[in-house]
N, C-alpha and C positions, 0 to 999 in steps of 0.2 A: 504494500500500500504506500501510495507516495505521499507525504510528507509536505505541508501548503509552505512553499518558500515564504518569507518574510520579505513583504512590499518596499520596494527603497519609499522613505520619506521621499517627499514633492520637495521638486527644485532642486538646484545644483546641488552638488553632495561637500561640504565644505572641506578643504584639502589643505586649508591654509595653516602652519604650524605659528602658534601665536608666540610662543617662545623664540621660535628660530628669529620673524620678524623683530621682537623686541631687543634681543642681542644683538644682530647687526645693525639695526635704528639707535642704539644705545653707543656701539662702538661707534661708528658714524658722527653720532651727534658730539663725542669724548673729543672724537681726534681731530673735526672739521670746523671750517666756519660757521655756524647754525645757520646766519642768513643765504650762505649761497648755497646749501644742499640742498637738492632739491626731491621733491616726493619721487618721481618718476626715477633717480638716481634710487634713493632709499628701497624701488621696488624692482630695481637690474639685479643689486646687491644682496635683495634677500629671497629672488628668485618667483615674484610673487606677481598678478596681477594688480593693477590699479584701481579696477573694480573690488577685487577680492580685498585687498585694501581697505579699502572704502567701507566694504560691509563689514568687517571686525572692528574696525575703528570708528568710524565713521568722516571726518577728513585727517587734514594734518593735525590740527590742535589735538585732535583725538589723540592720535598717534604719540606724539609729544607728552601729554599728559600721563599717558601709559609708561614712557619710557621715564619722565620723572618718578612717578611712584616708584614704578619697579628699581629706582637705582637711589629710591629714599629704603625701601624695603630689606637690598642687600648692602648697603654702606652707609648712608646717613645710621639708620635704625641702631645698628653695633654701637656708632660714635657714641648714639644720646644713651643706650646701656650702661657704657662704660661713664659716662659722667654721671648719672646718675647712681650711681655705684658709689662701695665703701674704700673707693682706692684712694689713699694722699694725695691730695691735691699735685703736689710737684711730679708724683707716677703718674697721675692723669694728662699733665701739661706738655709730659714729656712724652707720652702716644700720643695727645694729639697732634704734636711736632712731625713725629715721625708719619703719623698718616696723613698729613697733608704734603709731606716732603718726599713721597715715596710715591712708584706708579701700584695700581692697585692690584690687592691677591689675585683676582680672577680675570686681570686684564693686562696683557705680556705687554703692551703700548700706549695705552692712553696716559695721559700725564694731568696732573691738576683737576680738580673736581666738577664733576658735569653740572651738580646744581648752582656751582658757583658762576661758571661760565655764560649756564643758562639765567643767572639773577643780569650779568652783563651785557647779555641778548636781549632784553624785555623786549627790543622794539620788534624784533624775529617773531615772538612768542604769540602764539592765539590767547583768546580771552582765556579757556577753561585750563591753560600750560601757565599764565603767567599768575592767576588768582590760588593754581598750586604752588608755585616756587615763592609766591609774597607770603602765603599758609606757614611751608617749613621755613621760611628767615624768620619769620617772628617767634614758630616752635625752636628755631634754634639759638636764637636770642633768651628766649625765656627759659629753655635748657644748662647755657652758660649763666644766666644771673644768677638760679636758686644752686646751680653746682658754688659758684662764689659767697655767695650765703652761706651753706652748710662748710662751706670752706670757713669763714671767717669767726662762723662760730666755734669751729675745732682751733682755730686758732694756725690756721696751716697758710692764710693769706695774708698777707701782712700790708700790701700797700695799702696808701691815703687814698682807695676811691671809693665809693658808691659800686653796690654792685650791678644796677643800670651802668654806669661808665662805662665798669669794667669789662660787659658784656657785650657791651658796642665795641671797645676797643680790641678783645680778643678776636671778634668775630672780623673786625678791620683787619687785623693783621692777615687771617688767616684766609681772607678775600686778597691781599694783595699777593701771598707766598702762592697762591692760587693760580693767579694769574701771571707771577713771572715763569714760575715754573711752567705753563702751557705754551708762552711764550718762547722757549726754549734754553730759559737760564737755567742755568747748572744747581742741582737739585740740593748738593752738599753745599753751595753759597746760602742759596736759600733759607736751607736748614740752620743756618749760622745766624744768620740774621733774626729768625724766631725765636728763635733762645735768645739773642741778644735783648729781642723788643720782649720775650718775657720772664727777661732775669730779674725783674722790679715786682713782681707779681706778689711773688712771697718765698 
């Protein structure tokens, strides 16, 4: 007795690997100028149509938006752990050194931080990419003040600021090590220079 096959679902059958897209949209967007990559590039490179595109994401902000999460998800997400965490301040000050002066675990090339880059692009960025990336600076603003509070309480921070200042300022520095390192300055100056701007810390 034969056996009723099972009916395909109506409409294209969907092929598209959402992963595959969002890791080379991700590396792409790391290693390139955001404003002049263009979608129909982003869909040579990951193999994909422009339509099929289209329907998992819906346009470019889509897209863009997807790949900020996804790279708030595996690398922002760790940083605010570890600040949020029972590590001494000076252990913490000195991983975040190292993680913004370093390329990252899971990426052989890209250099300096996507969300930072993308805070640099705003004017690249769709509405629903730039209302996420203004989201986490203030979640990471707000992440560095209470890290500096619970610092100042243990007694492990010692400059004269406010921890508002303070939080602007580290987050300044670490905007600018950002940017010369994508830039192509040398990653060990770099790193020099962070430590320098946060030997006053505590």
């Amino acid at each position: 007795m034969k056996s009723n096959p099972i009916k395909p679902a109506r409409g294209r059958p969907k092929t598209l690997d959402r992963d595959h897209v969002l890791d080379v949209a991700m590396d792409s967007y790391w290693k390139e100028d955001i404003g002049s990559l263009s979608l129909n590039e982003i869909c040579r490179r990951s193999g994909v149509s422009k339509p099929g595109l289209y329907r998992e994401f819906s346009n470019e902000d889509g897209l863009m938006k997807a790949v900020i999460l996804r790279y708030q998800e595996q690398v922002l997400n760790p940083v605010q752990q570890m600040l949020n965490s029972e590590m001494p301040f000076r252990e913490a000050l000195d991983n975040l050194v190292s993680f913004a002066t370093s390329a990252n675990c899971h990426h052989e090339s890209p250099m300096g931080c996507l969300f930072i880059k993308m805070r640099e692009s705003r004017m690249h960025l769709g509405e629903a990419t730039r209302a996420q990336v203004d989201f986490l600076e203030e979640q990471a603003l707000a992440a560095f003040r209470k890290w500096v509070e619970r610092s100042k309480i243990k007694g492990e921070f010692s400059a004269d600021m406010s921890p508002e200042f303070a939080a602007t300022y580290i987050d300044a520095q670490l905007s600018n090590a950002s940017s010369l390192i994508s830039r192509g300055e040398n990653p060990k100056i770099v790193k020099m220079m962070l430590l320098v701007a946060f030997s006053m810390l505590g």
